[in-house]
VORODO-717864 format. One record per residue (C-alpha): x, y, z; residue number from 0; residue in one letter. Coordinates in pm, 1 decimal, padded with zeros to 6 digits. Each point is the difference from the previous one (the first is absolute). Last residue first. Layout:
<pt><px>X</px><py>Y</py><pz>Z</pz><n>NUM</n><res>a</res></pt>
...
//
This chain:
<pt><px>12606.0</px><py>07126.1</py><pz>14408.2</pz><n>107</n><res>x</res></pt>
<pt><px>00298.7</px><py>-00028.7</py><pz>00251.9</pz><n>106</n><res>x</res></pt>
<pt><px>00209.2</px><py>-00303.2</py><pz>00042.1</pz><n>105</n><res>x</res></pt>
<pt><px>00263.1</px><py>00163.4</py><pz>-00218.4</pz><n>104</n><res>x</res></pt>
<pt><px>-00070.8</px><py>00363.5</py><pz>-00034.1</pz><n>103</n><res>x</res></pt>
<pt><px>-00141.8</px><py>00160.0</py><pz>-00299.7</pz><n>102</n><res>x</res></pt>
<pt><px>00179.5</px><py>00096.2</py><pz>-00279.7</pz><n>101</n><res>x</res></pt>
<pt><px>-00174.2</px><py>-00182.2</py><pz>-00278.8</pz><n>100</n><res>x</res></pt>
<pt><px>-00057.9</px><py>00300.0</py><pz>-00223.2</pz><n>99</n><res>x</res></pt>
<pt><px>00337.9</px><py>00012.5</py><pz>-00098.5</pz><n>98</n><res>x</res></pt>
<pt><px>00032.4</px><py>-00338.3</py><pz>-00160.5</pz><n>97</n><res>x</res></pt>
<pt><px>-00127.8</px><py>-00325.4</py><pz>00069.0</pz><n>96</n><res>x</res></pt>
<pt><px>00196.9</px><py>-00094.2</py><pz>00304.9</pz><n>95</n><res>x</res></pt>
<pt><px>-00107.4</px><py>-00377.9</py><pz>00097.0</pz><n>94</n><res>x</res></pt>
<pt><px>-00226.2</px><py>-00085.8</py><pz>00275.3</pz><n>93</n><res>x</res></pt>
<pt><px>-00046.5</px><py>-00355.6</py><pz>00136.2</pz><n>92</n><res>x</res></pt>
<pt><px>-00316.8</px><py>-00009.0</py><pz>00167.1</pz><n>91</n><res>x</res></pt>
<pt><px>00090.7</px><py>-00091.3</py><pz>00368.1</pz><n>90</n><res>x</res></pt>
<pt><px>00183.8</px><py>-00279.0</py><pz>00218.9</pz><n>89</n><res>x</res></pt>
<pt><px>00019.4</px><py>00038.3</py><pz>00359.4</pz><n>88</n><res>x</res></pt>
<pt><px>00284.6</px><py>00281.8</py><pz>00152.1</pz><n>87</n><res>x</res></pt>
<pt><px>00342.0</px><py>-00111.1</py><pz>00076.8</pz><n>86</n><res>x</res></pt>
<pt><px>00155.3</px><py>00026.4</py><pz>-00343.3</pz><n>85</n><res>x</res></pt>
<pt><px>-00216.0</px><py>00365.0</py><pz>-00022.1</pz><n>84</n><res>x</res></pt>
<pt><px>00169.1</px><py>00078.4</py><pz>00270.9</pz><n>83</n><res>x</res></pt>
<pt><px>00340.9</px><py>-00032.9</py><pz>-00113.8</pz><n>82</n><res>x</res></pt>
<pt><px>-00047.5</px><py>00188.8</py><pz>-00253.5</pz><n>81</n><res>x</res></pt>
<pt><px>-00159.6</px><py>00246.9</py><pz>00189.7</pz><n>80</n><res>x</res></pt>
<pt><px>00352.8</px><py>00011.9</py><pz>00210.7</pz><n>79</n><res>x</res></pt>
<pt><px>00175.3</px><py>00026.8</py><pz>-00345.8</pz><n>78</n><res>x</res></pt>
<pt><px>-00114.3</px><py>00320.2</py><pz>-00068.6</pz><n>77</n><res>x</res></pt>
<pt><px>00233.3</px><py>00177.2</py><pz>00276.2</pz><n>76</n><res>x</res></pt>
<pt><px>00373.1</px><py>-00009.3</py><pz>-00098.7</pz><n>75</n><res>x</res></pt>
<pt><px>00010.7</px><py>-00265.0</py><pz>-00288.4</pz><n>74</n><res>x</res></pt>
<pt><px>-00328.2</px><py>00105.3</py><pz>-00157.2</pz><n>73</n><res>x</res></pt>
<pt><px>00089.7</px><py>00372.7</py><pz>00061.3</pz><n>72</n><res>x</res></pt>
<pt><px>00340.5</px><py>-00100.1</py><pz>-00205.9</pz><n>71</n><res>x</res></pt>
<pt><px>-00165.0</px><py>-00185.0</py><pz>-00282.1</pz><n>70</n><res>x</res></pt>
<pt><px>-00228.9</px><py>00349.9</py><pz>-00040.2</pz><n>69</n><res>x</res></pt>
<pt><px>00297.5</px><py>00248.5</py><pz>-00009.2</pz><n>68</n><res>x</res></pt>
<pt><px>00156.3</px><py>-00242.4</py><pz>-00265.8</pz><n>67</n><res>x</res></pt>
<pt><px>-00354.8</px><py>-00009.9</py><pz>-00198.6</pz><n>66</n><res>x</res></pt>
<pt><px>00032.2</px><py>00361.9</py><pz>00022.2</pz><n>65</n><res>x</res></pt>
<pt><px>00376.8</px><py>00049.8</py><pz>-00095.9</pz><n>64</n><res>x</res></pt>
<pt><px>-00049.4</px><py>-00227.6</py><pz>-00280.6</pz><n>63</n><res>x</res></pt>
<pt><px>-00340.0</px><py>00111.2</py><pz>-00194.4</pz><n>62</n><res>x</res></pt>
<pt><px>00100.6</px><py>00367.9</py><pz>00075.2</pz><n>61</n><res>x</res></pt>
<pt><px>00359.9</px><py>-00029.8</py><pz>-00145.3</pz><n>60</n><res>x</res></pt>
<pt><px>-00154.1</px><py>-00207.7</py><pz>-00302.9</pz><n>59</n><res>x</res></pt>
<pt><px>-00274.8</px><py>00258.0</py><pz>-00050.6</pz><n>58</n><res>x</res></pt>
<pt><px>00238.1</px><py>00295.0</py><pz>00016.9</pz><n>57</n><res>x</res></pt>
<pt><px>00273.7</px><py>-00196.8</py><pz>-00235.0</pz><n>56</n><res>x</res></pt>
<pt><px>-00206.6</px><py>-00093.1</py><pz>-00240.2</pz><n>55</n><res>x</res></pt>
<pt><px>00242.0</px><py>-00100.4</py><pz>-00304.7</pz><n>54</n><res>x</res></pt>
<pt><px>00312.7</px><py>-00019.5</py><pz>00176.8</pz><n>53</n><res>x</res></pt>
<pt><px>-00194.0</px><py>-00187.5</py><pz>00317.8</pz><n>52</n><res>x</res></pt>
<pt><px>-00068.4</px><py>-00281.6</py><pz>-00237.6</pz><n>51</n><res>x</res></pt>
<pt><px>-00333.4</px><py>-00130.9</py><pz>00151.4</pz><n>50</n><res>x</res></pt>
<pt><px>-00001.0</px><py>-00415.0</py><pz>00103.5</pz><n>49</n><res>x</res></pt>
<pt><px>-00145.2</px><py>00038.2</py><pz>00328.9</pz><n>48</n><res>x</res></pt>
<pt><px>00270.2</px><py>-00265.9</py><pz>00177.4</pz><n>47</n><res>x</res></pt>
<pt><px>00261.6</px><py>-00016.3</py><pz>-00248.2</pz><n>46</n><res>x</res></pt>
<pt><px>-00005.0</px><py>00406.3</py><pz>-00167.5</pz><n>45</n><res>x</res></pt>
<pt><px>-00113.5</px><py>00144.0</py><pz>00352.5</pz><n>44</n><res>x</res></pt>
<pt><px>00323.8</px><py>-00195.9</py><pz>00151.5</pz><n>43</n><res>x</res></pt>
<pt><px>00254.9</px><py>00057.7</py><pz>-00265.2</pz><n>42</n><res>x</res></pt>
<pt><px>-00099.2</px><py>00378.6</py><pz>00004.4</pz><n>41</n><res>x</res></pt>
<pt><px>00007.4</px><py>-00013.6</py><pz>00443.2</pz><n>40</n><res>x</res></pt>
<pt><px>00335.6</px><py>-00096.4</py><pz>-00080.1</pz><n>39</n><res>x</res></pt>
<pt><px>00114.4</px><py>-00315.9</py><pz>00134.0</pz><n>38</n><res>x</res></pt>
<pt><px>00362.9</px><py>-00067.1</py><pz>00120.2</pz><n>37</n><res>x</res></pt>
<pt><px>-00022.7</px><py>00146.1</py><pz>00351.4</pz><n>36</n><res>x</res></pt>
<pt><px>-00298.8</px><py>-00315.7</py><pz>00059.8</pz><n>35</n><res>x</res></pt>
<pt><px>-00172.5</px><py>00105.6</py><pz>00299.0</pz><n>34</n><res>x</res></pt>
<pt><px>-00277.3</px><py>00191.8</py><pz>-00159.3</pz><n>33</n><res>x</res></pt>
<pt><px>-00010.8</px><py>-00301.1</py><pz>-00313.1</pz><n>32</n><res>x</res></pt>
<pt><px>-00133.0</px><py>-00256.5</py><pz>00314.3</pz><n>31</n><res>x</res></pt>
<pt><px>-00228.0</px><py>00276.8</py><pz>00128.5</pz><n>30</n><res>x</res></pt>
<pt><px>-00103.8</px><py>00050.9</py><pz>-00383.3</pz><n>29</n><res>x</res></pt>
<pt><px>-00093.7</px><py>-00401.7</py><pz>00000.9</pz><n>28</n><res>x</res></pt>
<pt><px>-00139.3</px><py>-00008.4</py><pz>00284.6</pz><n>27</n><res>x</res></pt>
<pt><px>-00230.6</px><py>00273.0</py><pz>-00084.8</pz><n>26</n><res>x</res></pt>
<pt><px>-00068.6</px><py>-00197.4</py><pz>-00320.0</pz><n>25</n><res>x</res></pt>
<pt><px>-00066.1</px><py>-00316.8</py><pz>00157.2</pz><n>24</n><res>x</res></pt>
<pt><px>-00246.6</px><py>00122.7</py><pz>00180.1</pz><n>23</n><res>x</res></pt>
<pt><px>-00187.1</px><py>00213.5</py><pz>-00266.3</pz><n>22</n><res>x</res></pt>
<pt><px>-00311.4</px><py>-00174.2</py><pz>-00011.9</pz><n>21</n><res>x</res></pt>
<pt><px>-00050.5</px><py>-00000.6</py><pz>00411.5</pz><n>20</n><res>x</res></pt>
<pt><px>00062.8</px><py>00384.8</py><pz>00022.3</pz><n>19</n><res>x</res></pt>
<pt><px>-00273.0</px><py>00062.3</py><pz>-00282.0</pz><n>18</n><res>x</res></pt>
<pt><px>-00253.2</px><py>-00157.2</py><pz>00179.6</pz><n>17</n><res>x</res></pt>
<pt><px>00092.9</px><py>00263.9</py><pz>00289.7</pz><n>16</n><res>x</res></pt>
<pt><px>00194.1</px><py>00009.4</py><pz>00299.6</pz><n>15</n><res>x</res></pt>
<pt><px>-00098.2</px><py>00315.4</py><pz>00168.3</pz><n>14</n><res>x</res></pt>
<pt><px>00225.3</px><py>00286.3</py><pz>00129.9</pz><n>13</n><res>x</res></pt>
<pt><px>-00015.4</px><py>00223.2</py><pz>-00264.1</pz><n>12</n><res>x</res></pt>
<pt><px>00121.0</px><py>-00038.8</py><pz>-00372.4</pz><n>11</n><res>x</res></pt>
<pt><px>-00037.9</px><py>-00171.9</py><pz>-00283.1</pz><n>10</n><res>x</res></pt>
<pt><px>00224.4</px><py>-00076.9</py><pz>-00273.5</pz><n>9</n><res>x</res></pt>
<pt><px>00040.2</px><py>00247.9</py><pz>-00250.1</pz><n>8</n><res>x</res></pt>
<pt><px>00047.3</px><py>-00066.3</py><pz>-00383.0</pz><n>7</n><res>x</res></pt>
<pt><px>-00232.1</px><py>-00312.0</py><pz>00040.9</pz><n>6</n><res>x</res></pt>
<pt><px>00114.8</px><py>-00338.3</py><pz>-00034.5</pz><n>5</n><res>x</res></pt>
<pt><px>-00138.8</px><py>-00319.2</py><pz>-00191.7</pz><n>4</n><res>x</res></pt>
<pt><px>00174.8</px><py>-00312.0</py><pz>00129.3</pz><n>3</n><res>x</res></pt>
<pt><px>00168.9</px><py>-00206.8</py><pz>-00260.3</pz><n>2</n><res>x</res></pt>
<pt><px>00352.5</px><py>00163.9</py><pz>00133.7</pz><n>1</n><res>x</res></pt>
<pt><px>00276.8</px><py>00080.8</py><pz>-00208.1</pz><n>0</n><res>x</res></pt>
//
């Protein structure tokens, strides 16, 4: 399991957000687990998230599949800003907080 604290839906849009940046490893993590024909999406909620999909299945299913969703935008499109921000002069680290801190990285 992951030290990172998650929500139960990762964000969405077209923005990288703070959020985005603390869950790195995790999306490639779940893109690694994707590929893998051997790992349930179960095994994968239960390592990564640590939630026992038999006990909350709904929440474990939604936790996964979005947080999956997410790791694939970041592959596909997010990873541009990512790349930006690498390019970009140094700013005010910002870490996710929780859901209230969904703003935009680089944007205040």
């Amino acid at each position: 399991m992951t030290n990172t604290r998650f929500e139960d839906a990762a964000p969405m849009g077209n923005e990288l957000m703070p959020y985005d940046l603390a869950h790195l490893e995790t999306y490639l993590r779940l893109l690694d687990a994707a590929g893998d024909a051997t790992a349930s999406w179960e095994e994968v909620v239960a390592v990564l998230f640590g939630l026992d999909a038999a006990l909350e299945p709904e929440r474990a299913r939604r936790v996964h599949d979005s947080h999956l969703a997410r790791a694939r935008w970041m592959s596909s499109e997010g990873y541009r800003q990512l790349a930006a921000l690498q390019q970009s002069p140094p700013r005010t680290a910002m870490k996710a907080k929780g859901p209230a801190d969904r703003n935009p990285v680089g944007r205040e």
